[in-house]
N, C-alpha and C positions, 0 to 999 in steps of 0.2 A: 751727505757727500754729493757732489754734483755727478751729473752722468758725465759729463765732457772725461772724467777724469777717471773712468773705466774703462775698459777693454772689450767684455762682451756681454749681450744680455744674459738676465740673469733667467735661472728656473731649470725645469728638468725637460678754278676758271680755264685758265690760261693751261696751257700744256706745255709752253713753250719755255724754253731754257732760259734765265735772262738775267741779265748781274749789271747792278751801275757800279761803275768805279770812280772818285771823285766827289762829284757833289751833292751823291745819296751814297752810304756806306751799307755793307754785307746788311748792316742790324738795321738800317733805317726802319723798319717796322716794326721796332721795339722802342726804341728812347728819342725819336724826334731825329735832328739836325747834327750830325755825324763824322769824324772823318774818313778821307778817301780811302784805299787799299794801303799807299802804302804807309800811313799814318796808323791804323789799324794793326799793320804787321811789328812796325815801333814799339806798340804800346802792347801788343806781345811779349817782343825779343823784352822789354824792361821789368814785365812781372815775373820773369821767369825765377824756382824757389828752389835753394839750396837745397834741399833734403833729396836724398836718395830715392829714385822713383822705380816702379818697374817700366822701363820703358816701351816694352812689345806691350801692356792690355790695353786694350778698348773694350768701348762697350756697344752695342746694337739695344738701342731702345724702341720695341716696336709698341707704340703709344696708344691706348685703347681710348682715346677722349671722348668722353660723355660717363666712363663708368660702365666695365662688365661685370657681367651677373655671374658670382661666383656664386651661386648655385646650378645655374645650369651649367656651367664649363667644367670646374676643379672642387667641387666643394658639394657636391651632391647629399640630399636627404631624404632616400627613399621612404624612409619611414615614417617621415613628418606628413601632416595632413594636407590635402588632395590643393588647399590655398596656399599652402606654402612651397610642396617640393615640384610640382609641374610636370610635363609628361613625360620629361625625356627620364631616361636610366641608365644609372653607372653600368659600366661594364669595367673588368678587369686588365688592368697592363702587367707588361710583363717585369713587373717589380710586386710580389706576394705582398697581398694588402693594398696594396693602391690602386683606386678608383677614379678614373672620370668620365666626361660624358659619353654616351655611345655614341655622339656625334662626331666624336675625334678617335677615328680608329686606327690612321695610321701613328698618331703621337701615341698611344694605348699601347700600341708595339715598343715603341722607344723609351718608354718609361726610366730606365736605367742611365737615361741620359740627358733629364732635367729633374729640377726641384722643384716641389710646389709649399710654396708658405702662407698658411692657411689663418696665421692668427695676428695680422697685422692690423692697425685700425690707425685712425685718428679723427678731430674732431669739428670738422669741416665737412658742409655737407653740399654746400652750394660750387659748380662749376670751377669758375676762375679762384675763386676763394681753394676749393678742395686742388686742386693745381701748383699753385703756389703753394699752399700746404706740404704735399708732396714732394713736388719738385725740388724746393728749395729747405725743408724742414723749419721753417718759421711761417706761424698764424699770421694772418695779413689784418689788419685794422678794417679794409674797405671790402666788401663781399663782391660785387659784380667787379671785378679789377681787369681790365684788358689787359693789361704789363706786371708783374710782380712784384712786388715791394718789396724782395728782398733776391739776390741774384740764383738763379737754378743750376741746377747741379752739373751742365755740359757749359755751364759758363763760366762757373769756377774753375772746373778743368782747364778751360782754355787760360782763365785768367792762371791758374796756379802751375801749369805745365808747361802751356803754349805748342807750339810745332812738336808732331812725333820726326816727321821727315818736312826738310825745309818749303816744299812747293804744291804743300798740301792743308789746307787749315786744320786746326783740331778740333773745332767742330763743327758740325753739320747736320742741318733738318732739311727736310721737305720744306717747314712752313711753319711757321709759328704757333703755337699753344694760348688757346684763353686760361692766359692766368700766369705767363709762363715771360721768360726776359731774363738776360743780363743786371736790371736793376742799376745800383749807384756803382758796383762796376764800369757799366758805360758800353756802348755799343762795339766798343774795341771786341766785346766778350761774347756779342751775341754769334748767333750759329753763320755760317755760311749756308746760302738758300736760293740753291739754283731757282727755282721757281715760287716766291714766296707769293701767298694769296692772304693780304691784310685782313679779309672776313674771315677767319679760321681765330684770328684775336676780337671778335666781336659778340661770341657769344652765339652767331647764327652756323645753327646744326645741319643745313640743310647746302653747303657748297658742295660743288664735286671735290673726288678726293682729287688731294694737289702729287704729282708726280715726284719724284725724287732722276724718277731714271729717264731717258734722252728717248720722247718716241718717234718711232721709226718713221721713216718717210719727213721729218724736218729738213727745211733749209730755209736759206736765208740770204738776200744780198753778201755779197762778200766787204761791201763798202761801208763797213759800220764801226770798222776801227781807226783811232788816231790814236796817235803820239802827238798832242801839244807840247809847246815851245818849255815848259815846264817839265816834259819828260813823263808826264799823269797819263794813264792808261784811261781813254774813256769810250761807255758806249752809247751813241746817241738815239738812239731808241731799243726796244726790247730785241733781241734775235734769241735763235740756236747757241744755245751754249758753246754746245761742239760744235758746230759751224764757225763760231767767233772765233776759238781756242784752235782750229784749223790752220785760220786764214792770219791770226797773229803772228805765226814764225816769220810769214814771207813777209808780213808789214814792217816789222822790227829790222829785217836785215836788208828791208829796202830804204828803210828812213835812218839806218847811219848813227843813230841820237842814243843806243842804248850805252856807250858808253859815260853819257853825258849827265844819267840820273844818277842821284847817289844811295845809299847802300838798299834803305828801304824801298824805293821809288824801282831799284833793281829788281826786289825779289817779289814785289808784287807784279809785276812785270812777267818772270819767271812763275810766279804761279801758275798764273791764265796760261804763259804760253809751252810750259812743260810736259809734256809725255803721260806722269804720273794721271795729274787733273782730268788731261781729254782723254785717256782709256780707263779709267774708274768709269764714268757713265759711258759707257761702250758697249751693250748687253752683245754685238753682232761680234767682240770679241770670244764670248762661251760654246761651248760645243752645242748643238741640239738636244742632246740627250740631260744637259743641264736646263737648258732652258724651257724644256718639256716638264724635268721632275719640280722644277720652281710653282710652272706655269705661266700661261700666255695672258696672264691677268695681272690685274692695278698689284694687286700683294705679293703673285707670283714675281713679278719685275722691279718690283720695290723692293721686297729683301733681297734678293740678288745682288741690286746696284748697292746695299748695304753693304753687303758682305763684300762687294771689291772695293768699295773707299775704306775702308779699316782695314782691308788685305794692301791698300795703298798708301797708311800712314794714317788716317785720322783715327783721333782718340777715343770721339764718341759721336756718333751718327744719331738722330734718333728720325724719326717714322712717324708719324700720325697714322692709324690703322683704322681710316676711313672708307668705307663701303657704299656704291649705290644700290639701293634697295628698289624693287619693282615699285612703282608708284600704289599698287594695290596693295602692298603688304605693307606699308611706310612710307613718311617722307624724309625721313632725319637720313644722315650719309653718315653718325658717327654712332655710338652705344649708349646713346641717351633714349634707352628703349619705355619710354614712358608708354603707358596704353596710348593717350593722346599724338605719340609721334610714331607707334609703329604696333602691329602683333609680336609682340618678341618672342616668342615660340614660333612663327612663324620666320621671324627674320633673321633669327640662329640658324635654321635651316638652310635658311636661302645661302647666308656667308659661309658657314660655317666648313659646309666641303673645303673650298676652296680656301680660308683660313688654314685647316687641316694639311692641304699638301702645301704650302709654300711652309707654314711655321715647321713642319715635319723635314721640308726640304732643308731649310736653312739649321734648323740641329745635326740633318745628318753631313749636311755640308761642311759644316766645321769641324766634328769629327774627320770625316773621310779626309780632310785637308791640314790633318794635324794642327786647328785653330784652338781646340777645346780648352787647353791651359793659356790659351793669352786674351781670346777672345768671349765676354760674355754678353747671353743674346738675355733678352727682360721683356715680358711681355707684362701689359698692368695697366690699368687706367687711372686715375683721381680717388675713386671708389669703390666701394661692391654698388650692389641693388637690393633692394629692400625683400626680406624673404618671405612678406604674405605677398601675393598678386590684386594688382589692381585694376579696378574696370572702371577708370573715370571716362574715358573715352565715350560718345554716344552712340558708337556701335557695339559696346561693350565688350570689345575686343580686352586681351589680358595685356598687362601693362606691369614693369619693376621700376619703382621708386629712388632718389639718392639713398647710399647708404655708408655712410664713412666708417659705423661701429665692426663693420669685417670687411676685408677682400681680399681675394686669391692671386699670388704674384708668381710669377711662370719663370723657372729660370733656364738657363744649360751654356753650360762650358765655364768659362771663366778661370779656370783651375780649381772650382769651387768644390765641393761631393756633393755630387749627383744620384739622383736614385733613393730620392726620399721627401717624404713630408714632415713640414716643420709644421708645429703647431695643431691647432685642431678647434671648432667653431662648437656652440651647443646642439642641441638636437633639431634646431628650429634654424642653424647658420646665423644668428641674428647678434651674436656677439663671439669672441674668445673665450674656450675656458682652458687652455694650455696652450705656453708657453706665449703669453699675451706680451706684445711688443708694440709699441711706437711705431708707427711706420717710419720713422726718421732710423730707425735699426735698419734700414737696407739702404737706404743713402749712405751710410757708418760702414756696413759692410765693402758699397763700393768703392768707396773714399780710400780707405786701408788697404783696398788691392791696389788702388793706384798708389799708395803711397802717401798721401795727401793726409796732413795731422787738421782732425775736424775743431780742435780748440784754437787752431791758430783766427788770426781777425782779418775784416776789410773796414776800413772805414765808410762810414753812410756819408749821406748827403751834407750831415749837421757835422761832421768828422768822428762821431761818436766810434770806436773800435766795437763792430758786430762779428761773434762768431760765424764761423762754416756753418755750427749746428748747435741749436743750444741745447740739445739732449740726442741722449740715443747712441746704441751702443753695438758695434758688429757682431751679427746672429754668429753664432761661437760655431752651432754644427754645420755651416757654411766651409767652415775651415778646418 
């Protein structure tokens, strides 16, 4: 019997704001040569799918690219040998039985209010390859792959949803994924990307992390917007987001022409210059005492601005959860903690505080903001990491390897239940031995909260009709 046709598994650089409109499109850094805004909004409103959806979820995908090591975070193995479990130790939350790292003590509190799914795998071990994998639940033919070869799962969304609220897209990254694309979708589908940095699709580990949210002290010429004769919103060179999306109202009602576009040409229009768009990255709009429990940091301000564009209508936001590391403990900026790119014992250390109160912040934020039944937050990379430790390095510093055959996936809220671990690894974490699942079962499980039937087709490039997913089935204690 095929999986499509079950129900649930089975068992016991740049800082700066800056958007083209016109002759590069939102996705241009995913599939080449593009249309403008409001061609892109068209090709929206037209995919939109009869089936009943929940309309309030989204999802917060905070993106661990390079692969974290679920053994030192969720997946702890004090009792394995001294090469395999490492030095950190479980400590106790407050959900009897559940353990994770002592390095995260304020989520060890909050245990009752995410899930950890401990027996996920698949069979992709390389980057872009393990990416696509993930992302989209179909294996890619080509292994270093910059773009996907099959479209990712905030692209479907978009293409299968479109708009929650009209002047707000439905999706949205920082910044692009190696491995990671809309696909033969089309760039109608790719994410909306206030500040997109095309090296973050190249396989190099070592860029700064890219911003999601507006940092302070920006600005910008105010003379960077036109209305052409065409009625096309463009911007001719990079600025301030919110500086642009400012100074748009008073352009618009000074050039007279907004009547003159038509429907799409309107609402792309309306996007850039609506309310919704420029106070989502608004951090100066939060109290202090929110923006303290966040933090004054790249992660602290990054899920924050998450959590108001999905408190503003988008469907699915997701993050790249990228880190700069002191130059002496590392060079990588992502969880590709190979010995040769970092001390990983060491560079858990260093993130991981500050990991700890922003991920801590943003579960108890949704909570406290009654988000937890519409809103769910996923923390998870491509991978695990390999459970002996390795000293290829010449300083023979310690180092974790790819590892697809396990990883630990972080969840809270969603309307999902909470307050539990799914699954369970062997004594060594180096595989599943309960309740062993496809990673494609938590694509399945998101898919069906949105509503979204994974058997349904898109056509490929050749027209061939390709499933959402060709296997995998929604983790059943999720619901």
């Amino acid at each position: 019997m095929s999986l499509r046709t079950l129900h649930h598994c089975q068992g016991p650089q740049n800082r700066r704001f800056w958007l083209k409109v016109g002759g590069l499109s939102l996705g241009a850094f995913t599939t080449g040569a593009a249309p403008n805004l409001a061609r892109l909004l068209a090709a929206e409103s037209s995919s939109q799918q009869t089936r009943e959806v929940d309309s309030d979820f989204s999802v917060i995908l905070f993106w661990a690219n390079g692969g974290p090591s679920h053994l030192d975070l969720f997946d702890l193995k004090p009792e394995a040998p001294t090469e395999y479990r490492g030095p950190f130790r479980p400590i106790a939350t407050n959900v009897s039985g559940v353990e994770i790292t002592e390095e995260l003590p304020l989520l060890a509190g909050m245990a009752d209010r995410f899930t950890l799914v401990r027996s996920l795998h698949h069979e992709r071990g390389e980057h872009s390859g393990g990416t696509n994998r993930f992302l989209t639940g179909h294996a890619s033919i080509a292994a270093n792959l910059a773009d996907s070869e099959f479209p990712d799962i905030g692209s479907v969304i978009s293409k299968r949803l479109g708009n929650r609220v009209p002047d707000v897209p439905p999706f949205i990254a920082n910044t692009k994924a190696y491995g990671s694309g809309p696909a033969y979708l089309g760039p109608a589908f790719a994410p909306f990307m206030p500040t997109p940095n095309p090296v973050s699709s190249s396989g190099n580990n070592e860029y700064d992390p890219v911003p999601i949210y507006r940092s302070e002290g920006e600005s910008d010429a105010a003379d960077t917007l036109n209305l052409d004769e065409a009625g096309v919103l463009t911007l001719r060179r990079r600025q301030n987001l919110l500086s642009a999306l400012d100074v748009l109202p008073r352009r618009i009602d000074q050039s007279g022409t907004i009547p003159a576009v038509d429907t799409f040409q309107r609402q792309a229009v309306e996007m850039l210059a609506g309310t919704r768009m420029r106070s989502a990255f608004d951090l100066s709009q939060e109290n202090d005492s929110t923006r303290r429990r966040y933090g004054e940091t790249h992660w602290g301000k990054s899920l924050l601005t998450c959590r108001r564009l999905v408190e503003a209508g988008a469907r699915f936001v997701q993050c790249q959860a990228t880190f700069r590391l002191s130059p002496e403990i590392g060079r990588t900026s992502n969880w590709d903690d190979h010995s040769v790119n970092s001390d990983i014992f060491k560079a858990y250390r260093e993130k991981l505080p500050s990991f700890d109160q922003s991920v801590s912040a943003i579960v108890e934020d949704i909570y406290r903001r009654g988000l937890d039944r519409k809103v769910l937050f996923v923390f998870c990379g491509e991978f695990g990491r390999t459970p002996r430790i390795a000293h290829q390095d010449s300083s023979g510093r310690p180092g974790r390897d790819h590892w697809p055959r396990a990883m630990s996936v972080f969840l809270a809220g969603g309307g999902f239940h909470m307050g539990q671990v799914i699954g369970a690894t062997n004594a060594k974490a180096e595989e599943p031995v309960a309740r062993i699942m496809n990673s494609n079962c938590l694509l399945a499980s998101i898919y069906e909260r949105f509503g979204i039937d994974t058997s349904g087709t898109f056509p490929n490039t050749a027209g061939r009709p390709i499933h959402i997913l060709p296997e995998g089935r929604p983790i059943r204690e999720l619901f």
